[in-house]
C-alpha positions as CSV (number, residue, x, y, z in Angstrom):
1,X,55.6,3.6,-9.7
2,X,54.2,2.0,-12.9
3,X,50.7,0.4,-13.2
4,X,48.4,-0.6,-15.8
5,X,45.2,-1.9,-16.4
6,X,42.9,-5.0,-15.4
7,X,39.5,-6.0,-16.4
8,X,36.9,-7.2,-14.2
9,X,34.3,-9.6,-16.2
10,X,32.1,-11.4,-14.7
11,X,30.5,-15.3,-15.4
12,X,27.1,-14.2,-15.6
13,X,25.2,-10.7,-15.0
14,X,25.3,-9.4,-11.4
15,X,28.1,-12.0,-10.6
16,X,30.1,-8.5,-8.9
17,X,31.7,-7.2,-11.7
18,X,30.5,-3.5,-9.9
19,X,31.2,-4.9,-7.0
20,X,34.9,-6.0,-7.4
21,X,35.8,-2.9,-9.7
22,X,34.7,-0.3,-6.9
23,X,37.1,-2.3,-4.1
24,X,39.6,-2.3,-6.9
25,X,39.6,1.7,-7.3
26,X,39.4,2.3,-3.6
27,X,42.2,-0.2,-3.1
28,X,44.0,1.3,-5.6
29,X,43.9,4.6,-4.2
30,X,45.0,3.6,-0.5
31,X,48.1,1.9,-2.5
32,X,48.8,5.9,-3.6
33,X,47.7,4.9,-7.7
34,X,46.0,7.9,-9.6
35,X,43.1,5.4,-10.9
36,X,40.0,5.6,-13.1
37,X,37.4,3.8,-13.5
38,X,36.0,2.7,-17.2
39,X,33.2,0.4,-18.7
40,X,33.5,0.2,-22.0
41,X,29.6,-0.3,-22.4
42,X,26.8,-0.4,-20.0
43,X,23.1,-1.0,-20.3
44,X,21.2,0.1,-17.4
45,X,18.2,2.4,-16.5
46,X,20.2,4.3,-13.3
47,X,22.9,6.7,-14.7
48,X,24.2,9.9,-13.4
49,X,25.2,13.3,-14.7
50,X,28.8,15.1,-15.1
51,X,29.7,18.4,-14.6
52,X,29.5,19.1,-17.8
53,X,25.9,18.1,-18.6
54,X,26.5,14.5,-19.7
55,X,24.7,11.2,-18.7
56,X,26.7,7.7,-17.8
57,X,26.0,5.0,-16.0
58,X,25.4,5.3,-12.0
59,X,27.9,2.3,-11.0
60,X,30.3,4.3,-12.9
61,X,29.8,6.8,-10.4
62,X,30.2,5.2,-7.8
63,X,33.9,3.7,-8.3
64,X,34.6,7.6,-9.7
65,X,33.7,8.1,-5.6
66,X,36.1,5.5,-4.8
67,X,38.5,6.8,-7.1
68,X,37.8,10.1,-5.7
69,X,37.5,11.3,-8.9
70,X,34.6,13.8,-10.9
71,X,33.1,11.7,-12.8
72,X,33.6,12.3,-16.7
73,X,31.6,10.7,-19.5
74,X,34.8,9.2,-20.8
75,X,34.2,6.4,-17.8
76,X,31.5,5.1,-19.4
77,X,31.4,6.0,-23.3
78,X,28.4,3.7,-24.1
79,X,25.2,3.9,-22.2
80,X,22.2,2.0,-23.4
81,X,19.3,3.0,-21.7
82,X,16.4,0.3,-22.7
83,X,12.8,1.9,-23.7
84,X,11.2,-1.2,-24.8
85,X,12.0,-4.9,-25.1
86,X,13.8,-4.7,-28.2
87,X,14.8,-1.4,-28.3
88,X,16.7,1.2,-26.6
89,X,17.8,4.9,-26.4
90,X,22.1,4.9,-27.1
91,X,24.0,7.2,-25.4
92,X,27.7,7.7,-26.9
93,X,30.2,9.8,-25.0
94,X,27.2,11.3,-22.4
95,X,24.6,12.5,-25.0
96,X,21.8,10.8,-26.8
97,X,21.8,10.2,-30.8
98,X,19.1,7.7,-31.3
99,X,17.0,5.0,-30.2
100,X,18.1,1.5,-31.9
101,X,16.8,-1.7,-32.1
102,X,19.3,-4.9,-30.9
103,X,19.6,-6.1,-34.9
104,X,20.2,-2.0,-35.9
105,X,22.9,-1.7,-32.7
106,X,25.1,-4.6,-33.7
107,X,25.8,-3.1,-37.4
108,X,26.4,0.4,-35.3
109,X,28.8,-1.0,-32.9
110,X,31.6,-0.5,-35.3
111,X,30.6,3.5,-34.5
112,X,30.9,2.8,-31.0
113,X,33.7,1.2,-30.9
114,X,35.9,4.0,-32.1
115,X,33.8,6.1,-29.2
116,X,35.3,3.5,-26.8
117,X,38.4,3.3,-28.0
118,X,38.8,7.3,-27.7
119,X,38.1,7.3,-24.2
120,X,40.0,4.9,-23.1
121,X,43.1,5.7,-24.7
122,X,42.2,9.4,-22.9
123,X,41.7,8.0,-19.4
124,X,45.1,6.3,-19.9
125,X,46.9,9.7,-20.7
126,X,45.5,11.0,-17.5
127,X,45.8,8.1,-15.0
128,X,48.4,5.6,-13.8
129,X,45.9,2.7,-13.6
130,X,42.4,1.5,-15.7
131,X,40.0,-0.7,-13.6
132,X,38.1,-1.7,-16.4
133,X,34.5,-3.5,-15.9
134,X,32.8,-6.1,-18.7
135,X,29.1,-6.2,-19.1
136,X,27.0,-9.5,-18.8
137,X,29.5,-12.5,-19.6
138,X,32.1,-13.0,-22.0
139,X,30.7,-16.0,-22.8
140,X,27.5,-14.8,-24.9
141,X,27.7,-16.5,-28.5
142,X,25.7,-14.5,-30.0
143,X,27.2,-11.2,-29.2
144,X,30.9,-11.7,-30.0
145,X,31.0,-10.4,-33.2
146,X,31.9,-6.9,-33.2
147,X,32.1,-7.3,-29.5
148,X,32.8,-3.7,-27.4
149,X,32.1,-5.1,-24.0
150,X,34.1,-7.9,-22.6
151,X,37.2,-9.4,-24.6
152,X,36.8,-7.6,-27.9
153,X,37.5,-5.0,-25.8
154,X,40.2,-6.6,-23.8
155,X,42.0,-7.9,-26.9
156,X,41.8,-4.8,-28.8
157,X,43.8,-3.5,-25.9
158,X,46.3,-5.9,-24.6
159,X,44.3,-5.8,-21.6
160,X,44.4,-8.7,-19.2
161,X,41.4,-9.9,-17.6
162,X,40.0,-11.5,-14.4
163,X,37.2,-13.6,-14.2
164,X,34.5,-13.1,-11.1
165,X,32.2,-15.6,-10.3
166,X,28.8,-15.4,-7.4
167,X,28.9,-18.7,-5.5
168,X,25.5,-17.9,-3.9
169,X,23.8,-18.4,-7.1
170,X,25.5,-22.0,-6.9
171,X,27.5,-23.8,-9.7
172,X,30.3,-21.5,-9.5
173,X,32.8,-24.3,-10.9
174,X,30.7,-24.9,-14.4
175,X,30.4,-21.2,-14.8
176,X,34.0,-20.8,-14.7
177,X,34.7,-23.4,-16.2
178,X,32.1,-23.0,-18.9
179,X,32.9,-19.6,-19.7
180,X,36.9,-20.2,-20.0
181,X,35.5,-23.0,-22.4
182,X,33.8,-20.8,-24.3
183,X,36.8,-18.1,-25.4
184,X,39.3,-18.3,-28.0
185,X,43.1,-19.5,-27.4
186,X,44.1,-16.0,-26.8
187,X,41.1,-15.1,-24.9
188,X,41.5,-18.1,-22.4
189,X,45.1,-16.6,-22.4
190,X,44.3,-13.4,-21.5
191,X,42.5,-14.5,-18.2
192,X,45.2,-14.7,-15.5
193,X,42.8,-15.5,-12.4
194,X,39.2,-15.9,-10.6
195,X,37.3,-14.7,-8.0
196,X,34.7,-16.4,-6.3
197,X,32.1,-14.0,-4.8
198,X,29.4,-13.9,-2.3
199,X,31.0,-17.1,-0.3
200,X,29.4,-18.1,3.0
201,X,30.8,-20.7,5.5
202,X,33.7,-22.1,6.1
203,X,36.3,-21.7,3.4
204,X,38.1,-25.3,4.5
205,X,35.2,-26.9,2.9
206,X,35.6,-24.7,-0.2
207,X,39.1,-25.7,-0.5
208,X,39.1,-29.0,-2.5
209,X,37.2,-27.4,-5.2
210,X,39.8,-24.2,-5.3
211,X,42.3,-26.9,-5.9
212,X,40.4,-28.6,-8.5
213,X,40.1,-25.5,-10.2
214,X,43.6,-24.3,-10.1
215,X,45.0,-27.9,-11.3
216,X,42.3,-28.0,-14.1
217,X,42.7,-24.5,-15.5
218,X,46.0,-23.4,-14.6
219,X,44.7,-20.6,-13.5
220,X,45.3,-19.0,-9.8
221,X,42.3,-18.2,-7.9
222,X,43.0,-14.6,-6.6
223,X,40.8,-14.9,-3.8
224,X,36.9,-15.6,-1.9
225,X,34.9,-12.8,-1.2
226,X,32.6,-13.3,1.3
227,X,28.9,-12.5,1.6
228,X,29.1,-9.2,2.8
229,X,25.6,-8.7,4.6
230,X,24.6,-5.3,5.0
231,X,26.7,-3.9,2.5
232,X,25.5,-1.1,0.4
233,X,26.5,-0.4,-2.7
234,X,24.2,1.2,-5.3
235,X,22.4,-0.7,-7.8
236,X,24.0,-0.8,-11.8
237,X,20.3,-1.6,-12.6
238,X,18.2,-3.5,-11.4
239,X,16.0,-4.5,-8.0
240,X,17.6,-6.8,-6.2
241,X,15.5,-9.0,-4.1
242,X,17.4,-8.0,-0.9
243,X,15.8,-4.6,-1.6
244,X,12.3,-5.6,-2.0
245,X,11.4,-4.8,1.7
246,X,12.8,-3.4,4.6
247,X,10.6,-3.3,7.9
248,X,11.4,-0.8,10.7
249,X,9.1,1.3,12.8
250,X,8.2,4.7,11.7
251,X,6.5,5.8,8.9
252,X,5.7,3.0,5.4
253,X,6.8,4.7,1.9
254,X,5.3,2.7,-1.0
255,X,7.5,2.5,-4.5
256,X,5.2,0.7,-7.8
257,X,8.4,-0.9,-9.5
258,X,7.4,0.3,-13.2
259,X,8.3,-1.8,-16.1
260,X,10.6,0.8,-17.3
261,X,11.6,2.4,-14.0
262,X,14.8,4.4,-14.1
263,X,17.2,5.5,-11.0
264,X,15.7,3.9,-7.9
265,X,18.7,4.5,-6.3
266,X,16.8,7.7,-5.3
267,X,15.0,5.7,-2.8
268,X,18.5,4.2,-1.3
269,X,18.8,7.0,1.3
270,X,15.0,5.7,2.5
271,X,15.6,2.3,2.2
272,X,18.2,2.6,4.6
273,X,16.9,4.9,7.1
274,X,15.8,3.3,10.3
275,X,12.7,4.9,10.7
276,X,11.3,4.1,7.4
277,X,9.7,0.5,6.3
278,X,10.1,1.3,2.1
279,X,8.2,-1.1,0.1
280,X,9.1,-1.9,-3.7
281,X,5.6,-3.0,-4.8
282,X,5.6,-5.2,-8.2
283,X,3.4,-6.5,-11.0
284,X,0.5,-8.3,-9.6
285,X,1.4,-7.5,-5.9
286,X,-1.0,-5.7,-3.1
287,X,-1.1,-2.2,-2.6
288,X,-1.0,-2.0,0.9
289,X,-1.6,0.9,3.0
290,X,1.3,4.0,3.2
291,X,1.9,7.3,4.3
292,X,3.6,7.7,1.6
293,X,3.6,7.0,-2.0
294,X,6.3,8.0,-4.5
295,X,6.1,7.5,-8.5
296,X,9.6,7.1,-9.4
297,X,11.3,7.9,-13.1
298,X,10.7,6.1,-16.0
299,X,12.2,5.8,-19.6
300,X,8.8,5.0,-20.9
301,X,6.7,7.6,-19.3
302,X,3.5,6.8,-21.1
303,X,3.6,3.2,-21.3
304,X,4.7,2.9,-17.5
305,X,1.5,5.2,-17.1
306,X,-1.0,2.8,-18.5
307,X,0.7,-0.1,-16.9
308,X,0.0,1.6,-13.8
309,X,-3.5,2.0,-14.7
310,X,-4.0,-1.1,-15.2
311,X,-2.2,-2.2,-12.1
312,X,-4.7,-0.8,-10.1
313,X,-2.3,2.4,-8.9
314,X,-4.7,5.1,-10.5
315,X,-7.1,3.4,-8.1
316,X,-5.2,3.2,-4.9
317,X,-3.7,6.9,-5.1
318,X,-7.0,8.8,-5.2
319,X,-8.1,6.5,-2.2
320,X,-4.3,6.9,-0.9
321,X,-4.9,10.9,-1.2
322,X,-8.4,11.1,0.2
323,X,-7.4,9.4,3.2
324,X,-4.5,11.8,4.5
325,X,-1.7,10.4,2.5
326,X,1.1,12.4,0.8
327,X,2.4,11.7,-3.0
328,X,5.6,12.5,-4.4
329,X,6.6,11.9,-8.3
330,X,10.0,12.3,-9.4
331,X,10.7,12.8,-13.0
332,X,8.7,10.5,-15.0
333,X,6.7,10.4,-11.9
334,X,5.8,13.7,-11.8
335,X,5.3,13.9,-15.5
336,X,2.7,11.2,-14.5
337,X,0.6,13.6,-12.5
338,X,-0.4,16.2,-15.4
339,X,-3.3,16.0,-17.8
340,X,-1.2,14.2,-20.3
341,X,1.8,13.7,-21.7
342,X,2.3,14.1,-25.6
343,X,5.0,12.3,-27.3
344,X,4.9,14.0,-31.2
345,X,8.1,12.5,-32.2
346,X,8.1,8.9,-31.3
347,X,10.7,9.2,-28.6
348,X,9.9,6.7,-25.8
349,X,7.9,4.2,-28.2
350,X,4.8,5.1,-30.9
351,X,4.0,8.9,-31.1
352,X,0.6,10.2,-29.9
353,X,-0.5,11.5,-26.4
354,X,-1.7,10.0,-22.9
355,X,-3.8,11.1,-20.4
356,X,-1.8,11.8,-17.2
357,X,-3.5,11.0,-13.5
358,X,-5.1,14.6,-13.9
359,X,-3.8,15.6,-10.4
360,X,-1.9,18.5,-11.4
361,X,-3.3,21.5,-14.3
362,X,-0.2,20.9,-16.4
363,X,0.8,19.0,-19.4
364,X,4.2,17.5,-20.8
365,X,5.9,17.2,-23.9
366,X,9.0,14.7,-24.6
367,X,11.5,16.1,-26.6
368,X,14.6,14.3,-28.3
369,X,16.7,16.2,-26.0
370,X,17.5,15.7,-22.6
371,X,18.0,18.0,-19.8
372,X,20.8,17.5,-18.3
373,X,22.1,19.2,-15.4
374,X,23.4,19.2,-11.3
375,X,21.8,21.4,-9.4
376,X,21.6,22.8,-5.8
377,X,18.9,24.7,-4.3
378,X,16.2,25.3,-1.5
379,X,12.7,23.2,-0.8
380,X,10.3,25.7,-0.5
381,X,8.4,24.1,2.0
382,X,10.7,25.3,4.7
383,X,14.0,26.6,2.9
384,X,15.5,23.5,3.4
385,X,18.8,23.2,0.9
386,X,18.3,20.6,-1.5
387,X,20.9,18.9,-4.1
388,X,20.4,16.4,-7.0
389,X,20.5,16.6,-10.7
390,X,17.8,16.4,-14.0
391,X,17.8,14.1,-16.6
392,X,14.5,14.6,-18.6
393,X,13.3,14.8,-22.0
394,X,10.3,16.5,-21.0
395,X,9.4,19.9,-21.7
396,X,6.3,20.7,-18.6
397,X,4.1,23.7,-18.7
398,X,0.5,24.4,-17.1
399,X,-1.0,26.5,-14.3
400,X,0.2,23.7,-12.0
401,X,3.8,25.1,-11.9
402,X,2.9,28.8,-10.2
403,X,3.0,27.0,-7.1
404,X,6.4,25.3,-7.3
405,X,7.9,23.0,-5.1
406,X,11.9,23.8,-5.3
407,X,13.8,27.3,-6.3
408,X,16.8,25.7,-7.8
409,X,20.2,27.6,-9.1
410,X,17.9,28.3,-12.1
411,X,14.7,29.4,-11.5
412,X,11.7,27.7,-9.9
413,X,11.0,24.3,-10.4
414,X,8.5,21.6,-10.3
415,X,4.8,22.0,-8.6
416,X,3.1,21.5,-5.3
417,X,-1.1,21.0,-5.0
418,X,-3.1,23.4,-3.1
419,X,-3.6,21.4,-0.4
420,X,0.2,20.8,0.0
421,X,-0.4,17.0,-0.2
422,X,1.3,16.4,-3.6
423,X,4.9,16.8,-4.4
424,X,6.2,16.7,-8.0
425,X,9.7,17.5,-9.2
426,X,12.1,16.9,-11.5
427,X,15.3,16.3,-9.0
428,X,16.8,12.9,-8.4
429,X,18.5,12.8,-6.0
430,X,15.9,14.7,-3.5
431,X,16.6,12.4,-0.7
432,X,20.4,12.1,-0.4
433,X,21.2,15.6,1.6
434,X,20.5,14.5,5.2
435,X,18.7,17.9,6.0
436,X,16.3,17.4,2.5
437,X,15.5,13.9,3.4
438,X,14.5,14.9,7.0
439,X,12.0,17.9,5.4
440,X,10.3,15.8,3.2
441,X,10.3,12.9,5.8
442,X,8.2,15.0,8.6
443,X,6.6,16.4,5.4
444,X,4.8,12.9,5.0
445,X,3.6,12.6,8.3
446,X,7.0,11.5,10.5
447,X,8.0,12.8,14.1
448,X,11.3,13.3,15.6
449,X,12.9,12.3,12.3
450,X,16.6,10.7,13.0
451,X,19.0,12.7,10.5
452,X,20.7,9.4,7.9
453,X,24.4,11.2,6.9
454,X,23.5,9.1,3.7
455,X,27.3,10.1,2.1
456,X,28.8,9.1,4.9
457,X,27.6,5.4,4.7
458,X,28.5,5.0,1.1
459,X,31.9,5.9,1.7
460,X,31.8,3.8,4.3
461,X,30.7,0.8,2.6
462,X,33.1,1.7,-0.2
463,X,36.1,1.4,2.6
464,X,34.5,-2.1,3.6
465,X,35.0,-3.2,0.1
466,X,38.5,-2.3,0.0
467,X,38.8,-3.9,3.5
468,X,37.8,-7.1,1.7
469,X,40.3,-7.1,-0.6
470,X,43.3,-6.2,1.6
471,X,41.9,-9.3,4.1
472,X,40.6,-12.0,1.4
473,X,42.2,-11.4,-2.4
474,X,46.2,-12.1,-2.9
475,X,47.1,-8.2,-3.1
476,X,51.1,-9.7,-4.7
477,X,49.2,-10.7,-7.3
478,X,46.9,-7.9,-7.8
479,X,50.2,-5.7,-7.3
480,X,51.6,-7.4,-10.3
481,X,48.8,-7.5,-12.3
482,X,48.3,-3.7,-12.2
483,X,52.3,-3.5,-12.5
484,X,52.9,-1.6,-9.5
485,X,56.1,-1.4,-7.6
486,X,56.4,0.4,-4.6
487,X,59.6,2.1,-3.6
488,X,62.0,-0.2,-1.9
């Protein structure tokens, strides 16, 4: 068979670019296509690490599952990883080189672009087919000069594109419409259908406007997704409101969303557990009562720190502690709990130091760069095996860590109070071994703990996706748009 390549962009941010590019690969792959998945750029605070000690973004490891690949940092050659409003860390082919302003970026995207360029043309020496997603809309004004993302990408390529839509956040028709408006000649050219996701109802009533569509674009639409409810699929980025809260009986696990928090998929496995009500607590919102509190990453560690000051978290966790409750941090969390945390070079904003919650004898000092590593070990607790991976620019050293919590392939790692009431590490990822997630579970305070395979429901909800696209999106047309032929 021969195939090729099709982008995914999308009308407007969270539209389902992800979405739609994982049921691609995992559609793919049931067709028998060798496929990769690639996004060109990403910006987003949840990434993951390769094999081979490099950093890309988290949705692009997810369709690597789909694809049943390893993931490589040549799926995702740009990584922005925002550290401020107008600034943030760039990540080119998995490893730091600077932090950037937006205005400093744009000139450097003409570097980038060659990274881009590279990888791509090296995923399409290895695989049959390219399921290529776009970042935010194609439609942006003011970032289509230089553009790496959406259809300076697709035209430097040849690449043809379809355009996805969310129906849910209503006006679907103007922001199809609107963006096709928007392109140049070739551009509009370029796109060869729509999909309209997040549909709920009956499609006769959606019907007319299809029509209307088709008739005033001449363009096909390839299909209506549905509103998939209950479907999991990790986060690119951000909290979605559907993951705010979710209330079962059991044991209540409290989250502070930081301005700058980074991979809170970590707390996916929880959220979905039945025995656990997770709360995602925000700016201005109650502290309620938990069993558990856990202060996630962050790629501001210090100013997260104050906001949580000031939030009234400093507060609430000494009460939290003296009352019975258990802590955990996680990275930036954890960094959290020392004396203070020094920043000498200006990494994560201004350089100068800031006092840490003082609940562990340890201090921290960021460093330009990261670790970044997989790793497998045991929690020392009760030898349970553990799994997750590092990505830190920290540097932690103190009294604090001769009682560790985790012996890891490498040595100890990370610190455990006295009183065996506070947790702090640098895994992520503590959570998704179902054994791990049980330990630390009854750890906090939870009997009879039901074991949550948490792998098992991703690939799960992968294979729904695919599902969807076999049962709802024209798969001739897909089939010719990825050129493949099966054998007669």
């Amino acid at each position: 068979m021969t195939t090729g390549s099709l982008m995914v962009q999308g009308t407007t941010s969270d539209a389902g670019k992800s979405l739609l590019v994982t049921a691609l690969c995992r559609w793919l792959v049931r067709q028998g296509v060798l496929v990769a998945p690639f996004k060109p750029q990403n910006m987003a605070l949840n990434s993951a690490v390769t094999a081979a000690g490099g950093e890309i973004g988290r949705a692009q490891e997810v369709q690597a599952r789909a694809c049943k690949l390893e993931i490589h940092t040549d799926m995702n050659p740009v990584l922005l990883k925002p550290n401020s409003d107008v600034g943030a860390q760039v990540i080119i082919h998995g490893h730091a080189i600077d932090t950037m302003n937006a205005i400093d970026y744009h000139d450097y995207k003409r570097v980038a672009r060659t990274a881009v360029l590279e990888s791509y043309q090296r995923l399409t020496e290895q695989y049959d087919a390219i399921v290529i997603e776009g970042a935010g809309s194609p439609a942006e004004i003011n970032l289509r000069h230089n553009d790496i993302a959406n259809m300076g990408f697709a035209e430097a390529t040849d690449c043809p594109v379809i355009l996805i839509a969310d129906i849910d956040r209503g006006g679907v028709f103007a922001h199809l419409v609107g963006t096709l408006s928007l392109l140049s000649k070739s551009e509009r050219a370029r796109v060869k259908g729509f999909v309209i996701n997040r549909f709920r109802g009956d499609l006769a009533l959606l019907q007319s406007g299809l029509d209307w569509l088709e008739n005033h674009t001449g363009k096909p639409v390839l299909g209506v997704l549905p509103y998939l409810h209950g479907l999991h699929l990790e986060a690119e980025d951000a909290i979605s409101r559907e993951q705010q809260i979710k209330k079962q009986e059991g044991i209540r696990i409290m989250v502070p969303v930081l301005p700058r928090i980074s991979n809170h998929t970590d707390f996916d496995p929880l959220r979905l557990h039945p025995q656990v009500e997770l709360i995602f607590v925000g700016p201005g919102d109650s502290i309620p009562a938990a069993d558990l509190i856990i202060l996630p990453g962050s790629k501001s560690v210090r100013a997260d720190l104050e906001w949580l000051k000031a939030e009234g978290w400093e507060t609430a966790i000494f009460q939290h502690l003296r009352y019975g409750g258990k802590l955990i941090g996680i990275c930036g969390g954890y960094q959290m709990f020392g004396k203070q945390v020094h920043d000498p070079e200006g990494i994560e904003g201004e350089a100068g130091s800031t006092n840490g919650l003082g609940l562990f004898d340890m201090e921290t000092t960021l460093r330009l760069k990261k670790q970044l590593r997989n790793v497998e070990g045991l929690l020392l607790m009760d030898n349970t095996p553990v799994s997750g991976y590092e990505i830190h620019a920290g540097i932690t050293t103190g009294p604090a860590l001769d009682n560790p919590a985790l012996s890891l392939s490498y040595g100890m790692e990370g610190a455990v109070s006295l009183d065996g009431k506070i947790f702090g590490s640098y895994l992520h990822g503590l959570f998704e071994l179902p054994t791990a997630c049980a330990s630390l579970l009854r750890w906090a305070g939870l009997q009879n703990v039901t074991v949550l395979d948490y792998q098992a429901i991703r690939e799960e909800n992968i294979d729904r996706l695919a599902d969807a696209v076999d049962q709802y999106l024209d798969t001739k047309q897909l089939e010719v748009l990825f050129k493949v032929t099966t054998p007669a």
